[in-house]
C-alpha positions in Angstrom: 2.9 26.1 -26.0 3.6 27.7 -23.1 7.6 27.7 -21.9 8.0 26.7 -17.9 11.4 28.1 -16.0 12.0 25.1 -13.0 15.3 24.8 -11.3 18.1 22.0 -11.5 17.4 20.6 -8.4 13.2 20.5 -8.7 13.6 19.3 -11.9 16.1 16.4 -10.5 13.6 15.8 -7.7 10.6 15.3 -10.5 13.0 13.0 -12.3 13.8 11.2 -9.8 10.2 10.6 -8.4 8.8 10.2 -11.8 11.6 7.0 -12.4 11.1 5.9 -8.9 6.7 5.8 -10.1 7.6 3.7 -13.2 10.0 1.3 -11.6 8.3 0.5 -8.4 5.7 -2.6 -8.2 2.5 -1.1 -8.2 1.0 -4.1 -6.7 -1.4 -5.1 -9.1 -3.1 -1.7 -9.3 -4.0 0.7 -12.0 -3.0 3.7 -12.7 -3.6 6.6 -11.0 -2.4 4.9 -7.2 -0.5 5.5 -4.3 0.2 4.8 -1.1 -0.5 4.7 2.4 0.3 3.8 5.9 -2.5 0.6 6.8 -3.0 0.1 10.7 -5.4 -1.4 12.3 -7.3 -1.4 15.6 -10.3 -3.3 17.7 -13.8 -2.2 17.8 -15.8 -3.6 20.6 -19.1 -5.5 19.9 -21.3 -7.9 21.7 -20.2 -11.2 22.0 -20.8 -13.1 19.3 -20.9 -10.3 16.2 -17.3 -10.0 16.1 -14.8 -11.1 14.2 -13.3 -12.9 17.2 -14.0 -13.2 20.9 -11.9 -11.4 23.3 -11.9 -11.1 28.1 -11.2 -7.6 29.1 -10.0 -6.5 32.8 -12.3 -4.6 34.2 -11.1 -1.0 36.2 -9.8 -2.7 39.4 -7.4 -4.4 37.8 -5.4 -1.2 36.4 -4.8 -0.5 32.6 -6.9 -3.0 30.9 -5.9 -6.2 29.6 -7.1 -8.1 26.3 -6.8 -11.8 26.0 -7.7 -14.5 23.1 -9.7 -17.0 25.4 -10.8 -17.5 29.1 -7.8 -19.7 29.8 -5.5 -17.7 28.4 -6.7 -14.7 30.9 -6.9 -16.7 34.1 -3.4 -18.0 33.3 -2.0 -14.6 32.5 -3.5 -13.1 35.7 -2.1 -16.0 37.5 1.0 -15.0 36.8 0.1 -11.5 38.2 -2.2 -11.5 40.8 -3.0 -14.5 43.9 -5.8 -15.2 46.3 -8.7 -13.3 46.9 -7.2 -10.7 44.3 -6.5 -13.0 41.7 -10.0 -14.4 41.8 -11.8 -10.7 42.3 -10.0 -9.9 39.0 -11.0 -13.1 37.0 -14.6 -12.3 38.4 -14.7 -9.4 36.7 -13.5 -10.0 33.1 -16.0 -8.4 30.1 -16.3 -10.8 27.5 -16.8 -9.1 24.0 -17.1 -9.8 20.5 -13.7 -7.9 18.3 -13.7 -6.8 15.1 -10.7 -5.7 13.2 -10.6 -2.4 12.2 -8.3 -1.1 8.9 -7.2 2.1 8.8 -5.4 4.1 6.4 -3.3 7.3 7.2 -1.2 9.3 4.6 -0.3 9.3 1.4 2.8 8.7 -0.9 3.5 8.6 -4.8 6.4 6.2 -4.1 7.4 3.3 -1.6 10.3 5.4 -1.2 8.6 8.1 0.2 6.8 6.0 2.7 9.6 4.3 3.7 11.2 7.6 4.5 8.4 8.3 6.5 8.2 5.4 8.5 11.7 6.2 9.3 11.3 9.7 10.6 7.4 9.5 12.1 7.2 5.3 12.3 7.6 5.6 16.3 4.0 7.0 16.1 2.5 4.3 14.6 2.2 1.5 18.1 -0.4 1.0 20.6 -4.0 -0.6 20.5 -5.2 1.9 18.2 -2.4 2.0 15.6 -1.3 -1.9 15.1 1.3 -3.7 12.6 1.9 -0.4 10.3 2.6 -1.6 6.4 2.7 -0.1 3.3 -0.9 -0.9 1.4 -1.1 0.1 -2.4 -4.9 2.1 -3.1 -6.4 3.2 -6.7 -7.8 6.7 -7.1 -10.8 5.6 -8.9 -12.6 8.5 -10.4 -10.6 10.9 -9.5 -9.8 13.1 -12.5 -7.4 15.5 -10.3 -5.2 13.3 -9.4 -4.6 11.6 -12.2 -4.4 14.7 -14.4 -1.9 16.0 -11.7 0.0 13.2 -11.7 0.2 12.7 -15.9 2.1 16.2 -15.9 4.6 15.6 -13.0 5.4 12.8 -15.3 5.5 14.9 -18.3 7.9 17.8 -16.8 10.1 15.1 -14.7 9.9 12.3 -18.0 14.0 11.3 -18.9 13.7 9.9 -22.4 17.1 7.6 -21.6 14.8 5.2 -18.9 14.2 2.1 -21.3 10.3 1.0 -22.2 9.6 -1.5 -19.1 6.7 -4.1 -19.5 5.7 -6.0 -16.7 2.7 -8.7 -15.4 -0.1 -8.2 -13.2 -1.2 -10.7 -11.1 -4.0 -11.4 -13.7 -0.9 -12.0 -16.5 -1.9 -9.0 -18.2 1.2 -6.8 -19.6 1.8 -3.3 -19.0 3.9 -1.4 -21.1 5.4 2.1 -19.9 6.1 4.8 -21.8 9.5 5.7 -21.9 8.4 10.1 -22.2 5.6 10.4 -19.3 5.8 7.0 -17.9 2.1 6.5 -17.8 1.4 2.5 -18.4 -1.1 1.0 -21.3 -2.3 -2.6 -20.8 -1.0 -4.5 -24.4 -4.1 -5.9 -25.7 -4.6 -8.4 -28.4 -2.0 -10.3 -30.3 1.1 -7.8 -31.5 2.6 -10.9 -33.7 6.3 -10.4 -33.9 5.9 -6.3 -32.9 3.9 -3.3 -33.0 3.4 0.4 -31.9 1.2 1.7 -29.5 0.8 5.3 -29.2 0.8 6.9 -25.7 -1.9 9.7 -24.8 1.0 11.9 -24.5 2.2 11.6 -27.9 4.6 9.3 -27.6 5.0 6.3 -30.2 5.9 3.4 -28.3 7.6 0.1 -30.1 6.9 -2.9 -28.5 9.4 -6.0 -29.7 8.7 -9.6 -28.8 12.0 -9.8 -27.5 10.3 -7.7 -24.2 7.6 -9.7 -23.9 9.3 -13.6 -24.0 12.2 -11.8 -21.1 9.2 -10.7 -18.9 6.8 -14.1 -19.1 9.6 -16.1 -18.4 10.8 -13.8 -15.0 6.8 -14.1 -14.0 7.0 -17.8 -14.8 4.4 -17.5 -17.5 4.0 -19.3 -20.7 
């Protein structure tokens, strides 16, 4: 086996990432996942095949305006405009259809990371085309590379001191994580008062009741 040379502080950056991985709620999704900045945005359509129906302002009236309802854009523009102006400009509202448009930008191992992100870059995610930014958890289905990338970054950065950790998923199934590369194994069938698993890294894993009664009554299960 070959012998790899890292310094003390990338090896404490790995460790730290690869605890941050295994501790962090995963949201309900397999392994491998990560995570992104969600936005989203309107896409125009003709009324009645959107989502929702929306009044634009048409170019007279300066930057355009979106409003909900017809009511709610002549009492806007009320407050804006009077007279012969005010009724030119309610004249020419578009009524459209809306749909809502998710999009996804970046990507981060660790809710850590993208909340450092949001700190230094967040100021970039506003207007119409970048709306309500929030952390959205994704699966890399299929995607050998990134999940064979990601075993060994848990591998060199494992610290065998971090304690096994089982949790719930919102369908009540249990995880357990291995306490050498972190990876997580659904426990499956009845383990009667304990059992081993084996990890695909080697690693025997012993699973005590004890872990499982603490977690189901945490998750308020039976």
């Amino acid at each position: 086996m070959a012998t790899i040379e890292i310094p003390d502080e990338d090896l404490a950056f790995l460790q730290e990432l690869v605890k941050n991985m295994a501790s962090q709620d995963r949201c309900c999704t397999a392994d491998p996942y990560y995570y992104v900045v969600e936005t989203h945005r309107g896409l125009i359509a003709p009324s009645g095949y959107g989502d929702h129906e929306v009044w634009v302002t048409g170019a007279n009236s300066g930057e355009p305006q979106i409003f909900s309802s017809d009511q709610e854009a002549k009492t806007k523009l009320a407050e804006q405009f009077e007279g012969e102006e005010l009724a030119n400009t309610i004249d020419e509202l578009w009524h459209f259809g809306m749909h809502k448009v998710y999009d996804h930008h970046n990507v981060f191992l660790t809710r850590a990371g993208y909340e450092k992100h949001m700190e230094l870059d967040g100021h970039n995610y506003r207007g119409s085309q970048k709306k309500d930014p929030q952390p959205y958890v994704m699966h890399a289905g299929r995607n050998p590379e990134f999940k064979t990338l990601l075993e060994i970054v848990k591998r060199i950065g494992h610290d065998r001191t971090i304690p096994i950790k089982i949790t719930a998923d919102c369908s009540a199934n249990y995880w357990v994580t291995c306490p050498a590369c972190h990876a997580s194994t659904d426990l499956e069938g009845d383990l009667g008062e304990g059992g081993e698993l084996k990890c695909d890294c080697g690693q025997v894993i012993e699973v005590r009741i004890p872990y499982l009664v603490d977690n189901k009554e945490k998750d308020g299960g039976g």
